[in-house]
N, C-alpha and C positions, 0 to 999 in steps of 0.2 A: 396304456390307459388313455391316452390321447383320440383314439379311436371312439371312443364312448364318451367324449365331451359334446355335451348339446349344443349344437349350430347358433349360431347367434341371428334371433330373430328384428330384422329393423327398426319394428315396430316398439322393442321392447328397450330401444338405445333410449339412456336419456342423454336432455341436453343439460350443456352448462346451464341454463334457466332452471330447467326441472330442479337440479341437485343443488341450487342454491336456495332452493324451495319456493322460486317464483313459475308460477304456469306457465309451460309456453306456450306463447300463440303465431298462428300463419301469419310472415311479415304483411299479407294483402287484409288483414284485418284489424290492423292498427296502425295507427303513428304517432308520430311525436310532436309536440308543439315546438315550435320554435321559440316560443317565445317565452311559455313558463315550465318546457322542456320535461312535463307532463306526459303519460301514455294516454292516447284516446282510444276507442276503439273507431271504427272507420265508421259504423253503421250511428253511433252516438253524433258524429261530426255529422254524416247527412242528415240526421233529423234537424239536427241546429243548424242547420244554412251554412254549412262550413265556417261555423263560430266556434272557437276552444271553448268546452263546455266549463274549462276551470279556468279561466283568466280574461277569456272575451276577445282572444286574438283573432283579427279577421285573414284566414286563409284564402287564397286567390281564388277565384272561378275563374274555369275557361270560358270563351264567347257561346260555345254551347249552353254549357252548366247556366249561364246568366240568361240566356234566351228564354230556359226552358223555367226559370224562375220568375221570371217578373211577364211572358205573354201568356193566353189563355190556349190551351192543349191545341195543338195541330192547325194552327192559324195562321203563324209564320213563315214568310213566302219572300225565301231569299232574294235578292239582286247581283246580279256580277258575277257568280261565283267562279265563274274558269278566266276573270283575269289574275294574270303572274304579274311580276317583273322582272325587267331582261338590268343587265349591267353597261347602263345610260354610259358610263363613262370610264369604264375599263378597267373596273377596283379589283385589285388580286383578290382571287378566292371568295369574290361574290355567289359567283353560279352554285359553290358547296355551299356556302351558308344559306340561301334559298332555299336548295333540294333539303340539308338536313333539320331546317325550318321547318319545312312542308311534312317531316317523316316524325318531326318531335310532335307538331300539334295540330297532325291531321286538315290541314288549312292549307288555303293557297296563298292567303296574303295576311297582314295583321290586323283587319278589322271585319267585320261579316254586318252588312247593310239588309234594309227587307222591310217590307211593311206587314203588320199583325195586329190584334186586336189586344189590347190589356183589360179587362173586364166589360166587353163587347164594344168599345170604342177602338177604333182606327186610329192607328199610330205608325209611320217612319220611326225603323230601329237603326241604331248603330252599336255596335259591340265589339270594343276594342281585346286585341288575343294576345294573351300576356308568352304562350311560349311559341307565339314566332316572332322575333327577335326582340324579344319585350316591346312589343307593341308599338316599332316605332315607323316612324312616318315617310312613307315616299312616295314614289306618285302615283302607284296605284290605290293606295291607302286615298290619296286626294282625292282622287280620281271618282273611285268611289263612294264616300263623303259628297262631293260637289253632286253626284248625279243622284243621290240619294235627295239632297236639299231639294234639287229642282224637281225631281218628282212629286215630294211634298209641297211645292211651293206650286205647281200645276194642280195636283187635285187637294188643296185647300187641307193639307195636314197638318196634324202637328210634329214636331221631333222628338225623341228622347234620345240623349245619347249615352253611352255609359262609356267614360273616358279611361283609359289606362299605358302608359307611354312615358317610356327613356326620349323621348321628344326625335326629332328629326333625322332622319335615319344616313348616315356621315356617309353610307358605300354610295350614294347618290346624289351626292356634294350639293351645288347651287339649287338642283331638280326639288330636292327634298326641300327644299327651305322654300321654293316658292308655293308649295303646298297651302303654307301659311295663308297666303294674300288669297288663293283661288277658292280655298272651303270658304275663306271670311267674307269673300263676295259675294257666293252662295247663301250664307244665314243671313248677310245682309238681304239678297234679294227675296230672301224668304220674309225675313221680318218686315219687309216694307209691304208686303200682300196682308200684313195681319194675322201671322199664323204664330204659334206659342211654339219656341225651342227650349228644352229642359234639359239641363246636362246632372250628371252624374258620375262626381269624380272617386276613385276609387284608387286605390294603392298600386305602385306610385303614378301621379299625372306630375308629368315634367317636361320640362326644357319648350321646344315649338309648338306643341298642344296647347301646351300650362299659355304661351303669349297669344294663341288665335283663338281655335274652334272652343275648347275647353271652358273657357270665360268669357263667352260671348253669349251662351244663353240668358234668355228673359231671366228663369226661375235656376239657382245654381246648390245642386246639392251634395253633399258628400256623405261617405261608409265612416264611421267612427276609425280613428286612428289614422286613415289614408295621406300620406306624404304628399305635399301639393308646393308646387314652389316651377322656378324657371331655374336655378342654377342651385346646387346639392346645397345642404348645410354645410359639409366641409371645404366647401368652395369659396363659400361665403369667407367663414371663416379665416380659413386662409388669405382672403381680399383685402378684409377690411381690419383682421388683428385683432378681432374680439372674440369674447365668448356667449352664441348668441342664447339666448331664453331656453327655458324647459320647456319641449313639446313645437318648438320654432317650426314652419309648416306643415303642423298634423291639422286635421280639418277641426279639432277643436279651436285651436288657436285663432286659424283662420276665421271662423266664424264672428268668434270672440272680436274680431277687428274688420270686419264687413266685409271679406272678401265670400263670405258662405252666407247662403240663405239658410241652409238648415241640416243638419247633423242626422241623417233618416238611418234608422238600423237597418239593416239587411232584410230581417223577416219580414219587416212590414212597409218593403219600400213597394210594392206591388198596390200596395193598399193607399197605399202616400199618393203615387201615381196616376192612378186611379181616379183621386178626388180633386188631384189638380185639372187632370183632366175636362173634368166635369165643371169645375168653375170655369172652365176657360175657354171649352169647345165654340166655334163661331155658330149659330143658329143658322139652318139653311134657310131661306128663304122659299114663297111656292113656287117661284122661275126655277129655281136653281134645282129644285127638285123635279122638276120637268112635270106638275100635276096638270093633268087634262080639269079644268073648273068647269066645264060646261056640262 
């Protein structure tokens, strides 16, 4: 009888989901919140700016996803992009963690610099990349930062930066930390020309970012919820033998206590930017615009 049992068709398997009487869906069209551990569907998240549509959790963009948010279509006109870093000082098992850097988040280094337009105004971008090595800082990362400023600080622009960074990046020991002083001579010699820097901190900004480049602009904004501090809350903690505040460096608090200008949601940070812009641009002059008057 065996002979005359119908073949079993793939299609017709169910899964554990089906027979527990939940639908199933392709894992590429959902996920799950981490934080109120909710199903989204994938396409619901990118309408919301990668915001949990049921708790308001802010999901990470990568340095693309953000470029392609806040500049205006096909305007942005990278800098640097083929420098690497080499292993300054001989860290085992650096050269793997680059190349598998480079293979996670399609990038050569952890920040993507470039000037573009945000609603037809001229702007120097910086856009820090949360999955090569969470975003932290060594000398190319400076490197490019400082050559970014001076560009800006040459043809009269202003900055936006959008910060994200486990701070100074250790496989590059003294190198990485002197990053510090050389981006913050850069925004100095920017801002002593008159030109507006605007940071944008975003989950987490820590450790050598959070002490230099981060907190040095004019106008200082943060993503609701985003972690901002220089050394962890459990660091703290452990230091000083307390238990610190509800919410202790989320950019509410911060705000709350002057370290933030202003609390800007995602969707309308384009828009936010925008108008800063516009109050702040420097008026060209008719030299400086090169008019023939005769």
């Amino acid at each position: 009888m065996i002979r005359f049992k119908k073949p079993k068709n793939q299609l017709e398997v169910h899964t554990s989901s089906s027979v527990s009487g939940i639908p199933s869906i392709p894992d590429e069209m959902w996920c799950r919140c981490p934080k109120c551990s909710k199903t989204i569907l994938t396409d619901d998240l990118s309408d919301n700016y990668r915001v949990c549509t049921k708790c308001n959790y802010y999901f990470k963009l990568n340095a693309r996803e953000r470029i392609a948010l806040i500049c205006d279509d096909e305007t942005f006109v990278e800098f640097d992009r083929e420098m690497t870093s080499k292993n300054l000082i001989g860290f085992p098992n650096y050269e793997k963690k680059i190349k598998d850097s480079t293979l996670k988040s399609a990038e050569n280094e952890a920040v993507i610099t470039g000037v573009a337009k945000i609603d037809n105004q001229d702007s120097v971008l910086f856009v820090m990349e949360p999955n090569f090595m969470m975003g932290s800082m060594g000398t190319v990362v400076g490197e490019k930062l400082t050559r970014a400023f001076e560009y800006a600080t040459e043809n009269n622009l202003p900055v936006i930066g959008f910060t994200l960074s486990g701070g100074a990046r250790m496989q590059e020991g003294i190198f990485s930390l002197m990053q510090m002083a050389k981006v913050s001579g850069a925004v100095k010699r920017h801002s002593d020309s008159g030109n507006l820097y605007i940071t944008v901190l975003t989950d987490p900004t820590t450790g050598g970012v959070t002490a230099s480049f981060a907190m040095e602009g004019d106008i200082i904004l943060a993503e609701p919820g985003a972690l901002i501090g220089f050394a962890g809350p459990r660091v703290i903690e452990q230091t000083i033998r307390q238990k610190l505040p509800a919410g202790f460096q989320r950019a509410e608090f911060l705000l709350e206590k002057g370290f933030v200008d202003q609390v800007v949601e995602r969707k309308v940070q384009k828009e936010y930017l925008s108008r800063l812009l516009k109050f702040h641009t420097k008026k060209q002059t008719v030299s400086s615009l090169n008019v023939n008057v005769n």
